[in-house]
N, C-alpha and C positions, 0 to 999 in steps of 0.2 A: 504494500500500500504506500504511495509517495504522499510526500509531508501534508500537500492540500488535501488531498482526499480523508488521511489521518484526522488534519483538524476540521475538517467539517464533520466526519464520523462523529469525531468528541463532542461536539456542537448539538449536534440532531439526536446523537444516541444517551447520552450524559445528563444532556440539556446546561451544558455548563460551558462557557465562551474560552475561548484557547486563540495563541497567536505562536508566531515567530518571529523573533525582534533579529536586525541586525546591528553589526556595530556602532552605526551611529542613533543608535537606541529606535531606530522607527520601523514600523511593524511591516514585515516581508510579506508573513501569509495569514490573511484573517478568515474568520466564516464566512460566509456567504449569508446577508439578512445584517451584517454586524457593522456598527456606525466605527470608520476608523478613533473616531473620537476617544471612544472606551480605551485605547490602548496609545494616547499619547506620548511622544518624547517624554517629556516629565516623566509621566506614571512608569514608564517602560524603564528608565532613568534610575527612579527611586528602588525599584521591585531588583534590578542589577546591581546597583552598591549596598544594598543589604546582602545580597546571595554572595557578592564578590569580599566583603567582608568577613565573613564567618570567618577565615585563617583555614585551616587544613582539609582538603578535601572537597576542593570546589568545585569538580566534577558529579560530586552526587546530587541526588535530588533534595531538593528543601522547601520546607512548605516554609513561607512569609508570613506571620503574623503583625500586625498595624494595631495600633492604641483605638484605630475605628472599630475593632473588633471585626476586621475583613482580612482574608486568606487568600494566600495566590502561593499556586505550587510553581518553585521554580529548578530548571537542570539546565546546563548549558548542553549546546550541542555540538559545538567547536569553539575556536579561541573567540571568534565573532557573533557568531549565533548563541539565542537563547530563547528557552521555549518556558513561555509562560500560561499555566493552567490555571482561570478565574479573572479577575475577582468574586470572591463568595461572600456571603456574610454568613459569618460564623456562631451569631449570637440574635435575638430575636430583634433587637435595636441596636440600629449604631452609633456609633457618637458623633461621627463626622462624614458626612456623605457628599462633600464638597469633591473628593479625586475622582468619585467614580459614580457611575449610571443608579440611581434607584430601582429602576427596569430591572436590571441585569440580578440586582442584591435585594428583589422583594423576596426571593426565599432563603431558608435557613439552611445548612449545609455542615452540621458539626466536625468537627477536625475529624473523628473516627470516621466518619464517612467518608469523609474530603480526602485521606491518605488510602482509602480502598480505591475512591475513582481515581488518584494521581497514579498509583501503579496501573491502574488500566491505561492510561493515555500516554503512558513515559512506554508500555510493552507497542502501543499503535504506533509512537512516532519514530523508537529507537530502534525497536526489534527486542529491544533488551527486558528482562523479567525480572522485577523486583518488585520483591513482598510489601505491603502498604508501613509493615515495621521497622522494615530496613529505613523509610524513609525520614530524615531528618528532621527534627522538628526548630525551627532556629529562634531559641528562648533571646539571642541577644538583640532581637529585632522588635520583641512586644513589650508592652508597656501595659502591664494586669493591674485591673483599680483594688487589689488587696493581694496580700499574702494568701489567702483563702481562695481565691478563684485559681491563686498559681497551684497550691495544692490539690485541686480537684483537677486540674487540667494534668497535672501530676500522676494523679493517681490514674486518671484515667486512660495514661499511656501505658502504665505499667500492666493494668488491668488488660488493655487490649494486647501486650505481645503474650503475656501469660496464657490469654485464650485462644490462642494459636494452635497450643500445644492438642487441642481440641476438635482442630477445623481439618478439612479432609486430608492427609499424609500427602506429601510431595508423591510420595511414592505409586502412588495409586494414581495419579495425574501421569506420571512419567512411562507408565508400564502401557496405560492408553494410547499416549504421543508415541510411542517406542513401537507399537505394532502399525501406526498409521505410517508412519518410518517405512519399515520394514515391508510394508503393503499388505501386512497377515491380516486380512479381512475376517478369519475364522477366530484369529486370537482375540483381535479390537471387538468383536461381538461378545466372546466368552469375557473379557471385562466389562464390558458395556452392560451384561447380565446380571455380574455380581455385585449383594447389596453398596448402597455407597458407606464407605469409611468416613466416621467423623462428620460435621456436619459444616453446610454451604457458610461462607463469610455473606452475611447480611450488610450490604452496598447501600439497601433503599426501604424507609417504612413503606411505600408505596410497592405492592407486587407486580404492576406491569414495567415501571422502570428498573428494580432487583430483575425481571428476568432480560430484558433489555442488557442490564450490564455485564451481566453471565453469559451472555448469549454473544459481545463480544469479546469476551475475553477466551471464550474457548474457541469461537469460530478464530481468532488473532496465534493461539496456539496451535489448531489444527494446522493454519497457512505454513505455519511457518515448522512441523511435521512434514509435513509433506515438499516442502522445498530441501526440507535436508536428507529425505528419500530420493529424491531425483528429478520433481517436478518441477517445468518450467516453473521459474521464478515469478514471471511477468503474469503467467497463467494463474497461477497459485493467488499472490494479490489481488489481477483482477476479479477471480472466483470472489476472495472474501470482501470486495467493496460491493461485487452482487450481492450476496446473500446479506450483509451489514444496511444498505440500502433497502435492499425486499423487506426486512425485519423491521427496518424505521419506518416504512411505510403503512403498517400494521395498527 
């Protein structure tokens, strides 16, 4: 899937606005429906020198936290590019709604959520698969109105990598991808049959968007199974922006 078609996927499938900035901070690829405005020099500016900031590891992915109580997941993609996932609001009010669209931030999107859909959009734009706990949370960039809220936002990382330990095994995921691989049609059935391990990571209170985001993150694993079996590349993508397309039209 090439970068535009990825962020409009994220866009339509998500329902959450995504860009690609370049070096001189202004935005290369946006949605389609999406006012360039939302992702200004400035904004695009600011969301950059907090990510570039952090010190070690500025290739990972980092969610942005703002004293507006608004979220924007950020990864670079080269020395020049960087791909910005949001802005969300992350709390029912925010304090400051001067940077960014009220539009875009009339719903709520809590950080646990917000880090399950950022690994779906960092596996559509990169190829790459990382867990939503792997992903950075960058405490040097928010400004929490007590000690109390920081503790709950605390606990409630800790809480979510612990229930990990609960959610369906890599392995059970990789034995599937492994016979889609392999083209064993007989085998990818005989696990497709057996009960599921562990249970789904919950994406969305809402069940037609949980199955929306399931639906592409396994169709984004299959692709990319089956490109490392042997199948045309070009083929392989365009299948999954069919089938991601047919599913959003639903």
């Amino acid at each position: 899937m090439n970068k535009e078609n990825a962020i409009n996927t994220i866009y339509q499938g998500l329902g959450i606005p995504a860009c690609i900035a370049g070096a001189d901070d202004e935005a290369l690829i946006l949605p389609s429906g999406i006012e360039e405005g939302l992702y200004s020099s400035k904004f695009v500016a600011e969301c950059r020198n907090q990510y570039q900031n952090r010190g070690a590891g500025k290739s990972l992915p980092t969610i942005l936290s703002f004293d507006s109580g608004m979220l924007v997941g950020a990864v670079a993609l080269s020395e020049k590019q960087i791909f910005l996932l949001g802005p969300v609001n992350s709390t029912e009010y925010l304090n400051d709604l001067s940077k960014i669209s009220t539009e875009v931030t009339s719903f709520v999107v809590p950080y646990l959520r917000f880090a399950g859909l950022m690994s779906l959009a960092i596996g559509l734009i990169t190829g790459v698969e990382i867990r939503p706990d792997e992903i950075i949370f960058d405490s040097a960039s928010i400004n929490v109105s007590s000690q109390a809220s920081e503790a709950v936002l605390t606990n409630n990382i800790f809480t979510n990598r612990e229930a990990y330990d609960f959610h369906t095994p890599t392995s059970y995921e990789t034995a599937a991808m492994d016979a889609i691989t392999a083209g064993d049609t007989a085998e990818l059935k005989r696990r497709l049959s057996e009960p599921l391990q562990g249970k789904i990571g919950q994406l969305s209170s809402d069940p037609v968007r949980q199955n929306k985001y399931l639906f592409v993150a396994l169709v984004t694993m299959v692709s990319r199974a089956a490109i490392r079996g042997g199948l045309d590349e070009e083929i392989a993508r365009s299948l999954s922006d069919a089938y991601c397309m047919q599913m959003d039209e639903r």
